[in-house]
gemmi code that builds the backbone of each chain (N, CA, C; Angstrom):
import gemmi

chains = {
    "A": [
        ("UNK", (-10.382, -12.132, 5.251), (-9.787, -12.109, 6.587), (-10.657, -12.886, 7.563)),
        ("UNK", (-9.861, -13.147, 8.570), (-10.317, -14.147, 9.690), (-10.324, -13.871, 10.969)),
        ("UNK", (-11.509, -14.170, 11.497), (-10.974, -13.428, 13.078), (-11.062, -14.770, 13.706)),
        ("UNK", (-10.200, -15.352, 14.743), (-10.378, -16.467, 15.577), (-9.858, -15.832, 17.378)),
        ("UNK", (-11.073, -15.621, 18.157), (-11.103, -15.557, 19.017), (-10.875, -16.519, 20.356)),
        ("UNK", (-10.201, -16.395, 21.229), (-10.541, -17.228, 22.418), (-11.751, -17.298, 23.166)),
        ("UNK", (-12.101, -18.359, 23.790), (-13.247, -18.042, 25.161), (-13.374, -17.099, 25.823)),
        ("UNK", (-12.053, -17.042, 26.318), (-12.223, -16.004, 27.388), (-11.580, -14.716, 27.292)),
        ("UNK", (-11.794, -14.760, 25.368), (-11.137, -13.166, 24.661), (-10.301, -12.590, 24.950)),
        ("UNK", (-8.743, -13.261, 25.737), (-7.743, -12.891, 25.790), (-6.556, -12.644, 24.088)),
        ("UNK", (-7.117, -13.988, 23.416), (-6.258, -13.863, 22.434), (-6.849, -14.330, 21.422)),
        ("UNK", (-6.185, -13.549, 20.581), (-7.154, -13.318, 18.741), (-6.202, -13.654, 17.820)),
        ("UNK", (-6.705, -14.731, 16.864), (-5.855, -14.552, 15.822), (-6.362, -14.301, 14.735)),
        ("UNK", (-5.213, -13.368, 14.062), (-5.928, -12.416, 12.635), (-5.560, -13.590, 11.239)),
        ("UNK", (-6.113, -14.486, 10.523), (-5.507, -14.778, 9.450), (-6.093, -13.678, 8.009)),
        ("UNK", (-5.094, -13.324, 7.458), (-5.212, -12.378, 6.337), (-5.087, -13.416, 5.138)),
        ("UNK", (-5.962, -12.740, 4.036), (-5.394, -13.863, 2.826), (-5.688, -12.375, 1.815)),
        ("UNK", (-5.060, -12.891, 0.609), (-4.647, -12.170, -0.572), (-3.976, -10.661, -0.290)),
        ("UNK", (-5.031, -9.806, -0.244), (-4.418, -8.285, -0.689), (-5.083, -8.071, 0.668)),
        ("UNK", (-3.886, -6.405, 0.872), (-4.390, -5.992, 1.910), (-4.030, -4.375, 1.669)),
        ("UNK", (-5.602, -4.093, 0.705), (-5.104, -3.195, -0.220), (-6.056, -1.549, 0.056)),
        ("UNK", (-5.822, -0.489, -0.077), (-6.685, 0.661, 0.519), (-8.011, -0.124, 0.802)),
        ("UNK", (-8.573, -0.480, -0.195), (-10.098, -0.911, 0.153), (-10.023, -2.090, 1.465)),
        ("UNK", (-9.303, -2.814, 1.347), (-9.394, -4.166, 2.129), (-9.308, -3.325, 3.700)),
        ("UNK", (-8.241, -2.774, 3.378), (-7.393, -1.953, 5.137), (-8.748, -1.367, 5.835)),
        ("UNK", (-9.180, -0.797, 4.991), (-10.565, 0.288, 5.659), (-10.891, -1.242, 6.232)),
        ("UNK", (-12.048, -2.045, 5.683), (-12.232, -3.023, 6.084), (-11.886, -3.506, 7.350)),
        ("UNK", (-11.019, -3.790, 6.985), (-9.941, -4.454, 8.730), (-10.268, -3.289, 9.812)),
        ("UNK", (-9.755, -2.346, 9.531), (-9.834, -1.500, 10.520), (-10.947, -1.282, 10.964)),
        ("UNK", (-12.360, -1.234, 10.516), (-13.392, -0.999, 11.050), (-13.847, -2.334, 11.898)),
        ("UNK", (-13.136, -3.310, 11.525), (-13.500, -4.638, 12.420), (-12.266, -5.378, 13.355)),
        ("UNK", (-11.069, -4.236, 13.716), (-10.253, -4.693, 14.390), (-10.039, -3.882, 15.475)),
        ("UNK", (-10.858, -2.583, 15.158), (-10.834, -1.646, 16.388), (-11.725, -2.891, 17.605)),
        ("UNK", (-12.820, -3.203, 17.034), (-13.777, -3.781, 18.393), (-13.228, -5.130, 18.334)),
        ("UNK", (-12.541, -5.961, 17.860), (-12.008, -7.730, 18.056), (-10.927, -7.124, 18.975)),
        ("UNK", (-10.369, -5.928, 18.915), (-9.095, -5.899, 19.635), (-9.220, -6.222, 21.325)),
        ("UNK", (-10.455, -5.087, 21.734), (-11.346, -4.960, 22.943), (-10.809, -5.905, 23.600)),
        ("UNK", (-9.764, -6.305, 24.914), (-9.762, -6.819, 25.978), (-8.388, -7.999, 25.801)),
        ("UNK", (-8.236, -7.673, 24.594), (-7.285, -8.861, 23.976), (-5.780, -8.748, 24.261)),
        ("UNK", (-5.171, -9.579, 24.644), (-3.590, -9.338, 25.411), (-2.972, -10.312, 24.265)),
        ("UNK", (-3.098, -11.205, 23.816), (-1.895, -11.693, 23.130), (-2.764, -12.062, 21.068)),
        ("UNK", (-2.273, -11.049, 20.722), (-2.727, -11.079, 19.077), (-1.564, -11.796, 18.155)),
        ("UNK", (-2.139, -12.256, 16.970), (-1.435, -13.149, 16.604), (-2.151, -12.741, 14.857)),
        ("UNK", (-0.930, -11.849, 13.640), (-1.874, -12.021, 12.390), (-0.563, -12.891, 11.512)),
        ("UNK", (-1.437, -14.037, 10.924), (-0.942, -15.231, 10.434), (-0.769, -14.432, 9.180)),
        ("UNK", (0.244, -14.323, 8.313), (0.013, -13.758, 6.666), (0.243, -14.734, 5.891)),
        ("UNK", (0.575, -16.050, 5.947), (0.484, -17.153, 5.315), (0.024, -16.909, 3.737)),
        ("UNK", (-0.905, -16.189, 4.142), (-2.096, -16.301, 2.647), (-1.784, -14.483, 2.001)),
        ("UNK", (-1.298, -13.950, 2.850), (-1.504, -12.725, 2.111), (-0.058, -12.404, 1.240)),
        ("UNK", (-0.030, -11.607, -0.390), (0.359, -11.847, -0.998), (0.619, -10.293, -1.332)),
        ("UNK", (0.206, -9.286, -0.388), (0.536, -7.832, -1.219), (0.557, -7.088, 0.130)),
        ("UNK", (0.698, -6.232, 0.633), (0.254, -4.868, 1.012), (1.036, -3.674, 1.244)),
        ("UNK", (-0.323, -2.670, 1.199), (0.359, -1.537, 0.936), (0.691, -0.645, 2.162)),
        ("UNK", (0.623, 0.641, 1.741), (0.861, 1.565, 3.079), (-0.631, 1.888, 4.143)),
        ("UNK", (-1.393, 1.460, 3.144), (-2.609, 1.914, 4.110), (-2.569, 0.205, 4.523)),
        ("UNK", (-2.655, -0.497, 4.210), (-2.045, -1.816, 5.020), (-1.585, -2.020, 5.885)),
        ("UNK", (-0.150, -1.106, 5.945), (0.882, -0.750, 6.885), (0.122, 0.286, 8.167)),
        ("UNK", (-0.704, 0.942, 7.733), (-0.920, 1.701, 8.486), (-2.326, 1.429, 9.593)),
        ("UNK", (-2.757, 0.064, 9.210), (-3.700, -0.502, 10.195), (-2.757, -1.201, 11.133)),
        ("UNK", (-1.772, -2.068, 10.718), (-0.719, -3.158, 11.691), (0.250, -1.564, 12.040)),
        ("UNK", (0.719, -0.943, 12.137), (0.737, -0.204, 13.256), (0.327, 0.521, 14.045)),
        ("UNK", (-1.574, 0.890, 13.420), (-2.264, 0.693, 14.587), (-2.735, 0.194, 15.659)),
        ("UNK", (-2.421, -1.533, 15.132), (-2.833, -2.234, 16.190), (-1.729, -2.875, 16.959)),
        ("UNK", (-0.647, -2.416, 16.731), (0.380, -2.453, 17.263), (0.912, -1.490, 18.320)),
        ("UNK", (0.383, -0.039, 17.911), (0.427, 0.620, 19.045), (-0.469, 0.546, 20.254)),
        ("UNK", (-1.570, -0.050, 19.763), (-2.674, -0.361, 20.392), (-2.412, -1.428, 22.006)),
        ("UNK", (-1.765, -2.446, 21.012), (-1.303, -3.927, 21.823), (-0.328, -2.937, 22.881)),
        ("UNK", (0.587, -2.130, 22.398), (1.680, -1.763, 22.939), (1.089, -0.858, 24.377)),
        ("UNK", (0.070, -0.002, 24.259), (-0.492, 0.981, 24.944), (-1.597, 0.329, 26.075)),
        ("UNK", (-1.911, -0.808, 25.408), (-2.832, -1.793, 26.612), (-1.507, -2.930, 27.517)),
        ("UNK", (-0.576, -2.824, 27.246), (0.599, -4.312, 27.434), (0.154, -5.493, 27.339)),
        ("UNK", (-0.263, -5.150, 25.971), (-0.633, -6.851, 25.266), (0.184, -7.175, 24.625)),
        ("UNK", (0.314, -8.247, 23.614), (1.767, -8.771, 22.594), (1.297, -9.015, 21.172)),
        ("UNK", (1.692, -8.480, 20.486), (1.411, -8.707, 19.322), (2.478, -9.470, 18.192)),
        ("UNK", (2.125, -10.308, 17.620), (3.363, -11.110, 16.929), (2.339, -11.367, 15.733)),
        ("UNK", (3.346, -10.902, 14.449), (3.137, -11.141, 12.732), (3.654, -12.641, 12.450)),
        ("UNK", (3.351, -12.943, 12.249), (3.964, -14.803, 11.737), (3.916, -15.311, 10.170)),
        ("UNK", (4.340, -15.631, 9.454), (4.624, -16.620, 7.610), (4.760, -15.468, 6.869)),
        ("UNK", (4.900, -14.392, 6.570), (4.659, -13.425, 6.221), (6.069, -14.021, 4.793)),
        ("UNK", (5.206, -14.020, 3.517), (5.966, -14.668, 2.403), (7.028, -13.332, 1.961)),
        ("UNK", (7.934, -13.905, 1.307), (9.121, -13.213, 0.847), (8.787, -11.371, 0.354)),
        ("UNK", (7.623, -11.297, -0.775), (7.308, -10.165, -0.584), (6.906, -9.434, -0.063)),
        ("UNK", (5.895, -9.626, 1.116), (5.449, -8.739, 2.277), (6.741, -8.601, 3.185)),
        ("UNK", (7.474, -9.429, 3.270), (8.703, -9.241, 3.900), (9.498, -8.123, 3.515)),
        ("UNK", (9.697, -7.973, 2.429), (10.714, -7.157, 1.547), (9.484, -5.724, 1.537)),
        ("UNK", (8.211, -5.461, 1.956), (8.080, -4.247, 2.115), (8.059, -3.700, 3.489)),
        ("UNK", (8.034, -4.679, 4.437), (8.485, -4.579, 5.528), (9.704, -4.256, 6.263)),
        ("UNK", (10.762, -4.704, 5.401), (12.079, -4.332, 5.499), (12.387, -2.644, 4.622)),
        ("UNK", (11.511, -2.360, 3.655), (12.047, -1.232, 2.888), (10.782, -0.007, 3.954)),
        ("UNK", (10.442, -0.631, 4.389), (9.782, 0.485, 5.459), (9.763, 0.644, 6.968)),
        ("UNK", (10.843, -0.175, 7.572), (11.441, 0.080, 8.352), (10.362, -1.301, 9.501)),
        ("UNK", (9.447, -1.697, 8.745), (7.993, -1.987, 9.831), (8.598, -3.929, 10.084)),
        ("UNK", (9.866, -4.068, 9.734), (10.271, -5.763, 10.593), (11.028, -5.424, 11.794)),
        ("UNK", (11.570, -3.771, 11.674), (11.734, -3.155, 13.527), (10.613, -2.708, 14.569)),
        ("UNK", (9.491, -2.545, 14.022), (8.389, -2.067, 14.533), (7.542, -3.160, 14.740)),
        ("UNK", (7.472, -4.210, 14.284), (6.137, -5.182, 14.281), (7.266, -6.229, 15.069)),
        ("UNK", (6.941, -7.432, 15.542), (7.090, -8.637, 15.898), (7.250, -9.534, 15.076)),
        ("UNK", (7.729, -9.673, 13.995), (8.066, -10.576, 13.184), (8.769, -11.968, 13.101)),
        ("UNK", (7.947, -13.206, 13.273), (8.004, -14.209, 13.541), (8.128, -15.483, 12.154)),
        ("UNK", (8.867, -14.966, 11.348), (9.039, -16.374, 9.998), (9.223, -17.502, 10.381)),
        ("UNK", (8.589, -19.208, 10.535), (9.124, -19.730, 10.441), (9.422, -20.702, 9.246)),
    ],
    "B": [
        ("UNK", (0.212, 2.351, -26.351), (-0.172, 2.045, -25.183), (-1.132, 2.478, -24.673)),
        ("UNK", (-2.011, 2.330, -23.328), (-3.051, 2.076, -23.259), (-3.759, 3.329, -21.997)),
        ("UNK", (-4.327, 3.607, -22.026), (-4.948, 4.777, -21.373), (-6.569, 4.838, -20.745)),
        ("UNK", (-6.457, 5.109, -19.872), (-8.095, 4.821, -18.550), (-8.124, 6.059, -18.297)),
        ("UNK", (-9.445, 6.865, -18.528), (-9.624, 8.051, -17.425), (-10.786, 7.358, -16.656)),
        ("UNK", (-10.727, 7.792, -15.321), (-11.599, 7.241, -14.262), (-11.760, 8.118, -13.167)),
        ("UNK", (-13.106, 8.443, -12.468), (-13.438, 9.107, -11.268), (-12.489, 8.658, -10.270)),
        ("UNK", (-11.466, 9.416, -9.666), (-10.424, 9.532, -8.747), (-11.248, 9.325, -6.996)),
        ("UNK", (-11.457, 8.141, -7.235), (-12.263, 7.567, -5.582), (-11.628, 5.512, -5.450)),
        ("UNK", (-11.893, 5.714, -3.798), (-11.123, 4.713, -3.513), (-11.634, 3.779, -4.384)),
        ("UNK", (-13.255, 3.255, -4.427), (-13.512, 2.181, -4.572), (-13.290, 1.401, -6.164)),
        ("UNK", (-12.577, 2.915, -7.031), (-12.675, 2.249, -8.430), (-11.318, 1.950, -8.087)),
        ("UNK", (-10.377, 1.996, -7.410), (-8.721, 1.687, -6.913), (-8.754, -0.201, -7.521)),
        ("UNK", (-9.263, -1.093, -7.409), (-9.562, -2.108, -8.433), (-9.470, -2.083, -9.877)),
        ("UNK", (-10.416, -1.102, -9.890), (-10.631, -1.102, -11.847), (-9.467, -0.867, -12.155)),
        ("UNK", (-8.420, -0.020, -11.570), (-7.023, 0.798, -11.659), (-6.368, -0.359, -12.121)),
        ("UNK", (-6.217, -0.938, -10.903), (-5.317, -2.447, -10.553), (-5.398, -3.176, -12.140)),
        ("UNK", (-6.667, -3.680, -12.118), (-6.692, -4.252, -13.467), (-6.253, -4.294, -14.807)),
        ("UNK", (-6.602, -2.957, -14.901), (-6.742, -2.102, -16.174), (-5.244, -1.986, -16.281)),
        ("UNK", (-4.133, -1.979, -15.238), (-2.404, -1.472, -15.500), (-2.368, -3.211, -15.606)),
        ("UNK", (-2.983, -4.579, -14.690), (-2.215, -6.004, -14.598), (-2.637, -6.222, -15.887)),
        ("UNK", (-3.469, -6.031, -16.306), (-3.969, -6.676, -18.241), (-2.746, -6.112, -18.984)),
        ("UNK", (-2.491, -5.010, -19.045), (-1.048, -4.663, -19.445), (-0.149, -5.070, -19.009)),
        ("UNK", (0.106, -4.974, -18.445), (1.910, -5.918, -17.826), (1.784, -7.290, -18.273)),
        ("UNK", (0.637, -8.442, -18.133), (0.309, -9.276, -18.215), (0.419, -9.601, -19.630)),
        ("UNK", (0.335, -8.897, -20.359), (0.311, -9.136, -22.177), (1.578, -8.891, -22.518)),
        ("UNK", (2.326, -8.289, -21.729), (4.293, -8.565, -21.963), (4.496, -8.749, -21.451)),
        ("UNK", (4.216, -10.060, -20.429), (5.082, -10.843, -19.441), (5.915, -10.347, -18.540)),
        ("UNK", (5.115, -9.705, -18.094), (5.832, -9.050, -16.714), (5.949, -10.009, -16.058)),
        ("UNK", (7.461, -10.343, -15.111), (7.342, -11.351, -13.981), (6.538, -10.928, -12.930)),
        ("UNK", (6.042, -12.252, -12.003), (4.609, -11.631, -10.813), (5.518, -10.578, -10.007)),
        ("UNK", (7.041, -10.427, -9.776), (7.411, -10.066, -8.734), (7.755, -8.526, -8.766)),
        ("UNK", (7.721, -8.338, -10.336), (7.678, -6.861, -10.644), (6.303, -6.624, -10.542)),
        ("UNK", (5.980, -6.995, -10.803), (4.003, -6.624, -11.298), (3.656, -6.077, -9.832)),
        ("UNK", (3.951, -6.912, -9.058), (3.058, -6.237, -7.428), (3.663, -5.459, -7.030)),
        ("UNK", (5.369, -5.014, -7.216), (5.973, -4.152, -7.048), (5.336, -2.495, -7.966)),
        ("UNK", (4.831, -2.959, -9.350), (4.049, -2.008, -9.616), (2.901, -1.690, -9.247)),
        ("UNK", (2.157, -2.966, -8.717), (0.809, -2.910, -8.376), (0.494, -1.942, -7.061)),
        ("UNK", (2.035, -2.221, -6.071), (1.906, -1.717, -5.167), (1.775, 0.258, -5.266)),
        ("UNK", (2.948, 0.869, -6.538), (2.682, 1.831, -6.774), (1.855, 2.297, -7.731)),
        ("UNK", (1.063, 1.825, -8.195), (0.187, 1.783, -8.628), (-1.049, 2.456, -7.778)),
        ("UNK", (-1.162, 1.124, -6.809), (-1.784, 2.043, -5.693), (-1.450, 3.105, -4.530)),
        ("UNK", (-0.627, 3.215, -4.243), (0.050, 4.476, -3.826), (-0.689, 5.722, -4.367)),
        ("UNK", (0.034, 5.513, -5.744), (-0.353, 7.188, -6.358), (-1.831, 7.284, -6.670)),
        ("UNK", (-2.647, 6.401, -7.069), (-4.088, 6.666, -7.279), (-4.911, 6.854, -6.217)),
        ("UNK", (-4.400, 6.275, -5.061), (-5.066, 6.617, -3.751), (-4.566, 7.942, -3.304)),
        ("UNK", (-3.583, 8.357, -3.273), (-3.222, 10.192, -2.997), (-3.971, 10.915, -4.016)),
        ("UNK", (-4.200, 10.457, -5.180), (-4.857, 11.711, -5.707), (-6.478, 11.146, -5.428)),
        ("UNK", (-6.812, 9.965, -5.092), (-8.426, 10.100, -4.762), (-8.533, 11.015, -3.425)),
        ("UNK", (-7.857, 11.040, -2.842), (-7.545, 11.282, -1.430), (-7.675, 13.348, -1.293)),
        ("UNK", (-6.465, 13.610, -1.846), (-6.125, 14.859, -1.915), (-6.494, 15.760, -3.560)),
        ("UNK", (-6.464, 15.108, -4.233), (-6.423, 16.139, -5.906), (-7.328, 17.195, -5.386)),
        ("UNK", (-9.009, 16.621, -5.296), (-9.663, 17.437, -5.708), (-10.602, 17.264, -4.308)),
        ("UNK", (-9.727, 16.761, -3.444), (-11.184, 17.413, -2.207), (-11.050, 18.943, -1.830)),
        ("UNK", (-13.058, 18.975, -1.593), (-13.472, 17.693, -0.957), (-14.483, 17.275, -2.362)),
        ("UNK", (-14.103, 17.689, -3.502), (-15.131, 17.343, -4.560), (-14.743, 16.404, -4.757)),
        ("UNK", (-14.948, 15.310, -6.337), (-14.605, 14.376, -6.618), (-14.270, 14.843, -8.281)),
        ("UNK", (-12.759, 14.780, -9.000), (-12.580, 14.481, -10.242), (-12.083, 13.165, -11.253)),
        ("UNK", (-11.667, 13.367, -11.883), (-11.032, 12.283, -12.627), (-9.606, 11.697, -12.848)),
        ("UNK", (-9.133, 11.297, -12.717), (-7.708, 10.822, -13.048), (-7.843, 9.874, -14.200)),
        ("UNK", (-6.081, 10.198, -15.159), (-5.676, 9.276, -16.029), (-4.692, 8.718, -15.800)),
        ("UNK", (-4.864, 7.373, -16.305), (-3.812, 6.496, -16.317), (-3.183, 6.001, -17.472)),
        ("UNK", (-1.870, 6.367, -17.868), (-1.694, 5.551, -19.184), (-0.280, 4.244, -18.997)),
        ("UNK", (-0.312, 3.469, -19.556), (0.376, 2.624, -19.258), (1.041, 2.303, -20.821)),
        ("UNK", (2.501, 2.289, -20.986), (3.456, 2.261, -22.105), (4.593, 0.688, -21.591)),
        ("UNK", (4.112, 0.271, -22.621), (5.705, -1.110, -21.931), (6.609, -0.479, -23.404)),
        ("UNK", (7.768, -0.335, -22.937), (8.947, -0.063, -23.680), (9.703, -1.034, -24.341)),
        ("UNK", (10.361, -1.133, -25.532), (11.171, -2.745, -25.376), (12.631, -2.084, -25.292)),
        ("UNK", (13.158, -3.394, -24.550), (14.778, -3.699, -24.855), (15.674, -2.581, -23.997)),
        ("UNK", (15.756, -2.174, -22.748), (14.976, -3.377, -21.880), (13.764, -2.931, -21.675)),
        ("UNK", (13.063, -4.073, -21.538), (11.483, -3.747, -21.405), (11.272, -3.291, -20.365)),
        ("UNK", (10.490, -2.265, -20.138), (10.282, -1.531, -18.985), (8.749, -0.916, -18.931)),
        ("UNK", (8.121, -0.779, -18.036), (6.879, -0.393, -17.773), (6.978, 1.232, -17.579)),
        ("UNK", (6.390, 2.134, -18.324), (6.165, 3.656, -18.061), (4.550, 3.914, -17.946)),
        ("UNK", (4.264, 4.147, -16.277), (2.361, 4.404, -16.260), (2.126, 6.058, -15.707)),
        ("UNK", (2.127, 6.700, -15.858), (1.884, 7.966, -16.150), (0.029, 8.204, -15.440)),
        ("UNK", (0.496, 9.304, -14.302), (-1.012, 9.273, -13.680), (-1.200, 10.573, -13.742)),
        ("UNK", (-2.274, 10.749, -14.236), (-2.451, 12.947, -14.602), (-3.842, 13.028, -14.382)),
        ("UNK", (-3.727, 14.027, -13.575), (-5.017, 14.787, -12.981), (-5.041, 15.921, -12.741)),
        ("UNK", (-6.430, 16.803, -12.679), (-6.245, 17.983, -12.560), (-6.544, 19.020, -11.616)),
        ("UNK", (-6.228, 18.494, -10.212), (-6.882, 18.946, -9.122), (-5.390, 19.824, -8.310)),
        ("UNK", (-5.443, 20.390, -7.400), (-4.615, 21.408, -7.140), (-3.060, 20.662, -7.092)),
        ("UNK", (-1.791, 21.649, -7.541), (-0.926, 21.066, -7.850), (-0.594, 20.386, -7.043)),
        ("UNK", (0.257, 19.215, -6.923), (0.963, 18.951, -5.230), (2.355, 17.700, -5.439)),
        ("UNK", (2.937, 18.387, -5.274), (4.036, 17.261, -5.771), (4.885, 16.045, -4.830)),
        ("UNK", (4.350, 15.688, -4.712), (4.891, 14.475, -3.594), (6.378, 14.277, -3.435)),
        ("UNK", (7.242, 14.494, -4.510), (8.011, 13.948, -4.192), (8.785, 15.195, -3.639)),
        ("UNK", (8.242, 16.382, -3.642), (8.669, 17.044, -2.538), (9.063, 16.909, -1.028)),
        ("UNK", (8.338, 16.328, -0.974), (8.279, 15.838, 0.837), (9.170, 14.757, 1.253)),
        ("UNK", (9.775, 15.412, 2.227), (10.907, 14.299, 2.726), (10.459, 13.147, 3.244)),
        ("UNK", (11.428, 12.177, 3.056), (11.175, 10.793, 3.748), (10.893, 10.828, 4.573)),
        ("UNK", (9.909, 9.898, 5.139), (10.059, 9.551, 6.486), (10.968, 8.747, 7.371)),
        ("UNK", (10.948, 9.002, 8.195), (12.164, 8.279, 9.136), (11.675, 6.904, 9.677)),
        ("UNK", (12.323, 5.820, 8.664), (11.982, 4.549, 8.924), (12.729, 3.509, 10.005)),
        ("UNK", (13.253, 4.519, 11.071), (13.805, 3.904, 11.836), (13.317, 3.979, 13.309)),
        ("UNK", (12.270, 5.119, 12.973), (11.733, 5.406, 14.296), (10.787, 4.155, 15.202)),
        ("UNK", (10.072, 4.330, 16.128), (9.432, 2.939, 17.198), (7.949, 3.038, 16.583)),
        ("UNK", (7.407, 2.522, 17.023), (5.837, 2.492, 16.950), (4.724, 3.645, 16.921)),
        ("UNK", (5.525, 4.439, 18.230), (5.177, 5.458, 19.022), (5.484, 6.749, 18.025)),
        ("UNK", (6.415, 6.398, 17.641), (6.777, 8.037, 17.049), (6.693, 8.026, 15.650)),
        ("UNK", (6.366, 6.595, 14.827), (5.880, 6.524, 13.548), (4.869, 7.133, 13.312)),
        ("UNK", (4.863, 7.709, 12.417), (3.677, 8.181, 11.614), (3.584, 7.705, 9.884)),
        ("UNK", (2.107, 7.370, 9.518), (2.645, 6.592, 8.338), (2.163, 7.807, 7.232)),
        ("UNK", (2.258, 8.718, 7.533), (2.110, 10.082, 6.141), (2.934, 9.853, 5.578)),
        ("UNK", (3.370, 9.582, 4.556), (4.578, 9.839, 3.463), (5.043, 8.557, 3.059)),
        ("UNK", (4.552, 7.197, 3.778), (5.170, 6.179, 3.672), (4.912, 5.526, 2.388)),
        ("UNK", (3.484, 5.754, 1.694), (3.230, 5.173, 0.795), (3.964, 5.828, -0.694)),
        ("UNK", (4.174, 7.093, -0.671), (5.406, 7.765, -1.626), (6.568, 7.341, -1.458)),
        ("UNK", (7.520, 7.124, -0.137), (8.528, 6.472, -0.142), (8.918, 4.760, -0.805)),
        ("UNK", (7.821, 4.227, -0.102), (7.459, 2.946, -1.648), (7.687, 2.933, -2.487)),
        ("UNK", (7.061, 3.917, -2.934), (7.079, 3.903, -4.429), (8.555, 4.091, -4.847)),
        ("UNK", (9.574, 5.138, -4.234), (10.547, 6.207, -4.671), (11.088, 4.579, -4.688)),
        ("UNK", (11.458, 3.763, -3.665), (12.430, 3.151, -3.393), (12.353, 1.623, -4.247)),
        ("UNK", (11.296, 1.452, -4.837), (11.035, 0.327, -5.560), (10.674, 0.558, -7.045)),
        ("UNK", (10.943, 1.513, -7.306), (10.843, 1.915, -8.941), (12.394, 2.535, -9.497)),
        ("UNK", (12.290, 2.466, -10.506), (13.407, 2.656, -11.116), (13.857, 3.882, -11.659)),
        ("UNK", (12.754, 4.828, -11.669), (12.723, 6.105, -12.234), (11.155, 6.782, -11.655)),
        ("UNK", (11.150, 7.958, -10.861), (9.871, 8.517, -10.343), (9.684, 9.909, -10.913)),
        ("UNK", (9.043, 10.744, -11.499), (9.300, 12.102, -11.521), (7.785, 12.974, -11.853)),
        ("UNK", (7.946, 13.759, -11.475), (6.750, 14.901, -11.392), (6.746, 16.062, -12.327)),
        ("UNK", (5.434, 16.203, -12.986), (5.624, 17.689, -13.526), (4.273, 18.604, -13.257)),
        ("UNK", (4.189, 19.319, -13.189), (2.834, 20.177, -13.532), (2.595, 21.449, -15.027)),
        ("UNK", (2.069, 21.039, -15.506), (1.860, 21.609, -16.835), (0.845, 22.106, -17.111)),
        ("UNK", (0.057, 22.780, -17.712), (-1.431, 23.066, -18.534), (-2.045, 22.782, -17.301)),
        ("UNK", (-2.001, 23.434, -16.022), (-3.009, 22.859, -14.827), (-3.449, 20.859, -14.573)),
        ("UNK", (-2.372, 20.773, -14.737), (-2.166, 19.124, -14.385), (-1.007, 18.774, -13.659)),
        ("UNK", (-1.438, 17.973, -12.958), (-0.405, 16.720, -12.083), (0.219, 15.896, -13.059)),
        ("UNK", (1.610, 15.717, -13.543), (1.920, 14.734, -14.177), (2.695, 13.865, -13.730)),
        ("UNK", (2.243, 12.394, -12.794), (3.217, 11.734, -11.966), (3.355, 10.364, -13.127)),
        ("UNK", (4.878, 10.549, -13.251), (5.280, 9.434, -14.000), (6.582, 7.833, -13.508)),
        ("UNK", (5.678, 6.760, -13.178), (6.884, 6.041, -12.777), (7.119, 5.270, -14.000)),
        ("UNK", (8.825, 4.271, -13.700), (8.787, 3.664, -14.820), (9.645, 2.216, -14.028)),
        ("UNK", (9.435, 0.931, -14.306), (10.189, -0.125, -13.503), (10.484, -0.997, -14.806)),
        ("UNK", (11.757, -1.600, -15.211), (12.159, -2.795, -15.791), (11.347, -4.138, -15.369)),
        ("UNK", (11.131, -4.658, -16.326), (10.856, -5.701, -16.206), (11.857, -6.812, -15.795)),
    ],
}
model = gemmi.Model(1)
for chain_id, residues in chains.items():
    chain = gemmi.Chain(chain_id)
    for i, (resn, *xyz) in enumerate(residues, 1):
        res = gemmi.Residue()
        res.name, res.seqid = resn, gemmi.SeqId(i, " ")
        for name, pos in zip(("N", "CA", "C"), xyz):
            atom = gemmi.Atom()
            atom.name, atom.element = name, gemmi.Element(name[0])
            atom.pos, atom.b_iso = gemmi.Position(*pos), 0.0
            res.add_atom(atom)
        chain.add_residue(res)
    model.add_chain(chain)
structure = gemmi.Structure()
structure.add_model(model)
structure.setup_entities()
């Protein structure tokens, strides 16, 4: 995973690659609570990521409620055919910002 | 078919992974089932690292059976920590907002909804969670 920050730490973008799997999620989460800090417009690229699970699921709607509770914006973007399809069987392409292009 | 017992903690959740893709992988599982198993795969080994036996730590088994004709994957996860049957518990409501989501139960619903056959037993003081997906 990738963190790309702005100057003036308004906006972050998350790129994820491969799995985003119990072990990985802990991960993220311990380093997305403090990148989040001050940030209004988030951006996680999934281009590269190729799996995830519920504890996966359950960091991106943390930081989704997060964005939501500060009135920041959060938008998911490339997110390949299968992360899509667990996104749709868990209700989370009504909940997240989902941006394919 | 092929069988792992392993200390029921997150960080061997890898060795898991492996130990079921070397199997699928030797009967040509397509990739798109495989992560569909991979995904429950991890589901259920992370609830029982999670819940079986805290706050101690025991073991879980994994056995993994490919069936032929139609070929189908049967992985069977048994442990022996207090009973608890998941698929007891109702769905969660995947229609709700951000706010009123909660993701308890979500990773069992996964599973229910992307496998082909899910079922539970408890026997001889064991968990017996068995899924099974076509190839």
């Amino acid at each position: 995973m990738l963190f790309d920050k702005s100057e003036n730490g308004e906006v972050l973008t998350l790129t994820l690659d491969k799995k985003l799997t119990a072990v990985t999620a802990g991960e993220l989460e311990k380093d997305l609570i403090e990148k989040l800090a001050g940030v209004k417009s988030f951006t996680v690229d999934m281009s590269r990521l190729v799996y995830v699970s519920s504890a996966g699921l359950r960091v991106l709607l943390n930081a989704q409620k997060y964005m939501n509770k500060t009135n920041g914006s959060m938008i998911v973007k490339n997110a390949v055919p299968e992360v899509m399809k667990i996104f749709e069987t868990t209700g989370f392409n009504e909940i997240l910002n989902v941006k394919n292009s | 078919m092929k069988e792992l017992t392993i200390s029921a903690e997150i960080p061997n959740l890898d060795t898991v992974i492996e130990f079921v893709n070397e199997e699928l992988e030797a009967h040509d599982c397509g990739p798109k089932v495989q992560m569909q198993i991979e995904v429950a795969v991890e589901e259920i080994f992370v609830n029982i690292a999670h819940y079986a036996y805290q706050p101690q730590i025991g073991t879980a088994t994994v056995r993994v059976e490919v069936q032929p004709e139609p070929q189908a994957a049967v992985i069977t996860f048994i442990d022996s920590g207090v009973p608890y049957d998941p698929l007891a518990k109702p769905d969660p409501d995947v229609t709700l907002s951000a706010e009123e989501r909660e993701v308890g139960g979500l990773g069992i619903y996964m599973v229910k909804k992307s496998m082909d056959d899910v079922s539970y037993e408890y026997k001889d003081g064991k968990n017996i969670f068995t899924i099974k997906k076509k190839f």
